[in-house]
C-alpha positions in Angstrom: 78.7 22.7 115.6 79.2 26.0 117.4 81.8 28.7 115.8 82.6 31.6 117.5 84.9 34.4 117.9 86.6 35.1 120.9 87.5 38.5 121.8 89.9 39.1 124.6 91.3 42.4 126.5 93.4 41.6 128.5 95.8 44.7 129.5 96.2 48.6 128.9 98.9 50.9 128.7 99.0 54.3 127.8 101.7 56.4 126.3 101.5 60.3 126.4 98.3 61.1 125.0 95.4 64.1 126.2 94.1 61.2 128.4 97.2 61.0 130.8 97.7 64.1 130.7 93.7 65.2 132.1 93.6 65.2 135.7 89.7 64.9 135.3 89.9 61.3 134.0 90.3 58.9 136.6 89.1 55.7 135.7 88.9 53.8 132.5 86.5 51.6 130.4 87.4 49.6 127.2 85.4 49.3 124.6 85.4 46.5 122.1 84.2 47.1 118.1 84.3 45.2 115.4 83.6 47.9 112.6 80.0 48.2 113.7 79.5 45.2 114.6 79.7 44.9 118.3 80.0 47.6 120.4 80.4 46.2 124.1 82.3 48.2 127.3 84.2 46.5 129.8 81.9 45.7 133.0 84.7 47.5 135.2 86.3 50.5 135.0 89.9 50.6 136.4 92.3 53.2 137.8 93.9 55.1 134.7 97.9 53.4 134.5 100.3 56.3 134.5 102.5 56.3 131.4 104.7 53.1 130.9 102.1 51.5 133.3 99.7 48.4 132.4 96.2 48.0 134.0 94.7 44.3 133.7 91.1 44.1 132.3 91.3 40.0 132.0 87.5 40.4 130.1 86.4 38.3 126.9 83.4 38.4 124.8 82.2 35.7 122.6 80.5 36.3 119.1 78.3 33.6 117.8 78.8 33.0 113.9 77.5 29.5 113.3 75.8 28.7 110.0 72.7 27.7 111.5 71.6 30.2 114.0 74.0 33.6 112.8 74.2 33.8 109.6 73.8 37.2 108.9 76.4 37.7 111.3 78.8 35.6 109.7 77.9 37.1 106.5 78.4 40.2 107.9 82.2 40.0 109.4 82.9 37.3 106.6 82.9 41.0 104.4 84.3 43.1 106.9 87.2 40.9 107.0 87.9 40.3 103.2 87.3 44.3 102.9 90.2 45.6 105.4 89.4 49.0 103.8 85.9 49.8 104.2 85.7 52.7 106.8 84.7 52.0 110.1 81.4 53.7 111.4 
């Protein structure tokens, strides 16, 4: 048997913030971290939403933690996620 995690993003918005407000930035990535666990960007970059605006990434990522094949992995987040106070890195 196969477990995974699926990791979705699916929308932005932004509220006032020094990114809305830089006329430099133009175009946005997402990226996805799991304390240090996984690290990936969005393939895409999309326009930056004004404020009260949503931009629609629709992008998922899968992460492996079966026994058999990942299970330093699954160690891994297994303590991550009972430890909801370690620092993230």
């Amino acid at each position: 048997e196969v477990e995974k995690i699926w990791i979705k993003i699916t929308s932005l918005g932004l509220t006032e913030s020094r990114i809305t407000s830089d006329e430099t930035i133009q175009q946005l990535f997402v990226e996805c971290r799991l304390n240090n666990f996984l690290a990936e960007e969005t393939p895409l970059s999309l326009p930056k939403p004004t404020v009260g605006q949503r931009i629609h990434y629709n992008y998922s990522t899968v992460i492996n933690v079966d026994k058999a094949d990942n299970l330093a992995e699954r160690e891994y987040l297994k303590s991550v996620l009972l430890k909801p106070d370690l620092p993230a890195n």
